[in-house]
C-alpha angles and dihedrals in degrees: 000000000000092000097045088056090044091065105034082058085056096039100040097090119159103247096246082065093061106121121217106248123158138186118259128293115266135184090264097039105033081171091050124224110291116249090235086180098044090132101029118196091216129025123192109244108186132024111264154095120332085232104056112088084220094072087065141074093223105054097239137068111283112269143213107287095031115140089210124205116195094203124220115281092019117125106202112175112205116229116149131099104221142158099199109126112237115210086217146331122214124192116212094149134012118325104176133179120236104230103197094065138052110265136187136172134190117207138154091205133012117183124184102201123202108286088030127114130207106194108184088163127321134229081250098052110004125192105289113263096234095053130061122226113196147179118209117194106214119230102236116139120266116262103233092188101054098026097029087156088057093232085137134092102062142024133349119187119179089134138059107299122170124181124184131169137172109316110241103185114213096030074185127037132178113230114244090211127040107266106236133201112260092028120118099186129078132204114208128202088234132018113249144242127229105353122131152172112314100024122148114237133183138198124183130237101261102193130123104239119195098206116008090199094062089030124123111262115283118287096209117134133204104202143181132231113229096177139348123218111180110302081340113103121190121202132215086234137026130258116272098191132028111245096204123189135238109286122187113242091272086058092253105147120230113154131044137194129253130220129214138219113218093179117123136172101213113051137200103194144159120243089222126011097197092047130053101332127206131239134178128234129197116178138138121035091338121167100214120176098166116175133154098004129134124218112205129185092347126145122072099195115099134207106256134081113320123243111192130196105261119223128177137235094276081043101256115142120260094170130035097211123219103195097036109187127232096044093123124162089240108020125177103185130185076329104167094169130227108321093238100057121244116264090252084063089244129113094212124003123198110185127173096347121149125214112205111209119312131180100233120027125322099222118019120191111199119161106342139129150201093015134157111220106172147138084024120153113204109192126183108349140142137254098356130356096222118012143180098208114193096024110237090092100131139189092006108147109208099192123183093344119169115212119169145161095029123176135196133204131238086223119064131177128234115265130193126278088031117107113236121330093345119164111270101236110226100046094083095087113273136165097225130001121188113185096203147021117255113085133081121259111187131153097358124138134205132194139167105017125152092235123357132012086199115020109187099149108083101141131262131328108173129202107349132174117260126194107263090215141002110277085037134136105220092183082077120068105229089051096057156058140226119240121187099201094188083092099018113120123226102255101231131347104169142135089014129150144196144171153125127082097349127127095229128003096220133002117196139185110164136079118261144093119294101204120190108336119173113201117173135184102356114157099235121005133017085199145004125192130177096170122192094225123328133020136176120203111195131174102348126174120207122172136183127206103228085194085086103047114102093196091217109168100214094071123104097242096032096231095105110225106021110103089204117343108187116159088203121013112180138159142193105212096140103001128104098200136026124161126179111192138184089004118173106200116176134183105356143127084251137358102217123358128183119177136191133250107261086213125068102246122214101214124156122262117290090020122108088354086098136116148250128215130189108195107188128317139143123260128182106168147111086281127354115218116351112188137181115191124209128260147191128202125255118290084014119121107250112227097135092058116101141169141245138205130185113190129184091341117168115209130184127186121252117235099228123114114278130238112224089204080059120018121190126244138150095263135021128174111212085356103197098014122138112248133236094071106134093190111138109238138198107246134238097254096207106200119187087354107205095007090300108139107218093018087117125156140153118230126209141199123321113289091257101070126101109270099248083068093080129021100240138012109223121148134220137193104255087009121128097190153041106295125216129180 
């Protein structure tokens, strides 16, 4: 009893008297994280549970108010449902969750310090599936005098911190019937685990929309269970709008949505989203085993133009900031993991988590290595749904994540690496943006994004530092590796898929092997692609909905209301090699269109002289692959011109109204171009056209050139060009 007096008296301090400590500087926080609970008004003494008054110096239950440290060695186990609103809590031995009981907590800061553990469930024994374990961050305005850089409200991780609640397999799921308005009943492709009465779903708005800005308003449900039979899900209202899935041009169907739950029993949430929101931080040598969470209302970062804290060169503050960046609902953040790596063989894992709506960004993804990402659900955020944001993120694996209704913002910040006011990438609404190459992307779908479902084309980056092995600190150099990612392929890009409402289903700008990407009903491209040096397309779906098209003959393209409808558009600018193989475009303007550069470049030698080559594939489209080669004029080195190759190619008429200025056709060279251009130009080489073998012929610039322009005139059915055998 002495003792416990003894330190009540030292701890005891009146809150004015709080001095500003903070951790040590890192790579990720050269300020540190501030030590919100430096003179704690109450310290846990004993190892027990949160409500006995024994646990505590001070004799009683922490209060609203306390400033709580849970001291080293101490194991506390949180089991009270309260509303009393906690200054800070700060972790320097074992906080754990009960999971048999319904818990909540109320705190304006929780940090988990080095040496500290947060246990909300475990994968050994996660949060009960019929209670409900949350953390509330309490809405309480930011100090700017003892957290002038704004890390605080919310949640600080620099320790072990483990977080598991009630599995729910698939978290996504694709429908198995076409989801009609007026149902209330849904049929999944698989019956699933876990779910239950009361759950939150969501399905995206499918439809192709010509111009988001002039569309109708968005056809996305949130929707309850009410009950689950087997794959059959019944809801607790009907349907408003159909969610159709992807038909080929003769109505065959062929894709279908997924819907997504976004109920969780164990909850990260904001007390109050249009106050001071909350955001969690991990960074440093943080331990994060993150599954089955939801993270509601979190994120306090807007898109906008930054505006950062100032400090000067001794670290005092010059500029109190009021958009401060990296406040993001899910952060991982110069996060290097524990040096030994985890037993799963990942530095961080993020498995089946939901994020509920956040104004920058829902996972984000800085700095940070060797990390499973995977079974995540991203609803309703803004400017992208999962990010790596400075590009030197390597050998993380994002596996059958789930990222819809993204937004983006007509207002973006500078970001490094861009001259000036440049755009900040990331912020136009994409499902997922990835800044640079070097993570695996396998089995994720996006849908109903403002702009890309995939966004891999960011700019150039240069040469960056990379982790030499898993537990580095790349940000020593001993401990890293340069990679130039000018070459650098992406390490895997395969069995993606993207649609609804969105601009382009993929950009890319980097090398690597697309495998098997499915992309319907995007407004203007299925696919983009600008690659450094060498691509493989290979097995790509594209598919168009013919329900929008107005057929008005007076349009350029002669499909009514589309602005620029291309299933592939791909150049090769720079690159030596591209190769798109086995393609299935359907019900577009073009299937695959690559165009030239309209400016002469100066590249060095071997660089942007290279080829395309289409093997196979099905296209039923206005016109299936239009190309235009690059040229060079007479006595110039040619280093523009490149060359392009179409193999055992199918193609099928579309059944819209024509346009005589541009008719359709299988192939055109230079499909659209004005004519009296007298350039020489590389041909189209056909080989098997159709899937005829020996039916073999070149095709030259569009029939409106002089004829010096091409070596012979001759004309083919389906044809846009001078044809040569």
């Amino acid at each position: 009893m002495i003792r416990r007096l003894l330190l009540a008296v030292l701890i005891a301090a009146p809150a004015a008297a709080q001095t500003h400590e903070h951790t040590p500087a890192t790579s990720g926080v050269p300020q540190g994280v501030p030590l919100f609970c430096a003179t704690p008004s109450v310290a846990s003494i004993a190892s027990g549970a949160w409500s006995s008054p024994a646990t505590w110096s001070t004799g009683r239950v922490p209060a609203a108010g306390d400033r709580v440290r849970i001291s080293t060695r101490h194991d506390v186990t949180y089991d009270l449902v309260s509303d009393a609103r906690l200054d800070c809590i700060e972790v320097d031995g074992h906080l754990v969750f009960r999971t048999g009981r319904d818990t909540r907590m109320k705190v304006v800061n929780l940090t988990v310090m080095n040496g500290g553990v947060l246990d909300v469930g475990t994968v050994d024994a996660s949060i009960a599936r019929n209670v409900t374990a949350e953390i509330v961050i309490a809405d309480q305005k930011i100090d700017g005098a003892a957290d002038p850089a704004q890390i605080g409200t919310g949640v600080q991780g620099l320790g072990s911190v483990r977080m598991h609640g009630a599995t729910k397999t698939p978290t996504f799921v694709r429908l198995a019937e076409e989801p009609l308005a007026g149902q209330s009943t849904l049929v999944l492709e698989e019956a699933p685990q876990g779910w239950a009465a009361g759950d939150e779903i969501v399905i995206p708005d499918t439809r192709q929309l010509p111009d988001r800005s002039r569309a109708p308003a968005d056809q996305i449900e949130r929707l309850r269970v009410s009950s689950i039979d087997g794959n059959r899900v019944t809801l607790s209202a009907p349907l408003q709008f159909a969610h159709r899935g992807a038909r080929t041009p003769d109505g065959a169907l062929q894709l279908l949505p997924h819907i997504g739950n976004i109920t969780r029993n164990v909850v990260i949430r904001s007390e109050n989203p249009n106050g001071t929101r909350g955001h969690t931080i991990f960074t440093s040598r943080a331990d994060v085993d993150i599954r089955y969470v939801a993270f509601r209302d979190m994120g306090r970062t807007i898109m906008g133009p930054l505006d950062n804290t100032a400090f000067d060169a001794a670290g005092n503050v010059v500029k109190l900031g009021e958009n401060q960046i990296g406040r993001y609902a899910i952060h991982f953040h110069h996060d290097f993991g524990p040096v030994a790596p985890p037993a799963n063989g990942y530095q961080f894992t993020l498995i089946g988590n939901a994020v509920d709506t956040a104004p920058k960004w829902g996972i984000t993804i800085h700095n940070s290595h060797y990390g499973l990402i995977r079974d995540n659900v991203v609803f309703d955020a803004q400017g992208a749904g999962i990010v790596t944001e400075d590009g030197d993120e390597a050998f993380n694996v994002f596996e059958h994540n789930f990222a819809l209704k993204v937004r983006g913002s007509g207002e973006f910040a500078p970001r490094s690496g861009y001259a000036g006011a440049a755009p900040d990438p990331g912020g136009e609404g994409n499902g997922f943006w990835f800044r640079g190459p070097d993570n695996y992307i396998r089995n994720n779908v996006a849908a109903d994004a403002d702009a890309v479902g995939f966004g891999l084309a960011a700019g150039s980056l240069g040469t960056v530092r990379i982790p030499a092995y898993k537990g580095a600190d790349p940000s020593v150099d001993s401990q890293s590796t340069a990679l130039d990612t000018t070459l650098a392929p992406v390490l895997e890009f395969s069995n993606n898929e993207a649609y609804g409402g969105m601009v382009t289903g993929a950009t890319w700008g980097w090398n690597g092997t697309v495998s098997n990407f499915r992309v319907w009903h995007p407004s203007r491209q299925g696919f983009t692609a600008t690659p450094t040096d060498t691509m493989v397309l290979d097995r790509i779906t594209v598919l168009g909905d013919m329900r929008v098209m107005g057929g008005n003959p007076r349009d350029r393209f002669g499909l009514g209301v589309w602005q620029n409808p291309i299933g592939i558009w791909i150049s090769n600018y720079m690159a030596k090699g591209i190769v798109v193989k086995d393609a299935n475009v359907q019900g577009f303007r073009a299937g695959i269109v690559s165009p030239f550069y309209p400016v002469r470049q100066l590249l060095e030698p071997g660089r942007g002289d290279g080829s395309l080559t289409i093997e196979n594939g099905y296209f039923r489209d206005y016109v299936g692959v239009a190309i235009a080669s690059g040229y060079a004029t007479e006595g110039e080195s040619p280093f523009g011109v490149k060359h392009a190759t179409v193999k055992n190619a199918m193609f099928a008429p579309l059944d819209v109204p024509t346009n005589p200025m541009n008719a359709p056709g299988a192939i055109s060279m230079n499909y659209g171009m004005a004519g009296g251009d007298t350039e020489k130009r590389d041909p189209i080489v056909v080989s098997g056209f159709n899937g005829n073998p020996g039916d073999d012929f070149n095709v030259y610039y569009s029939l409106e050139v002089p004829p010096e322009a091409a070596p012979c005139h001759e004309t083919r059915p389906n044809v846009q060009g001078w044809v040569c055998k």
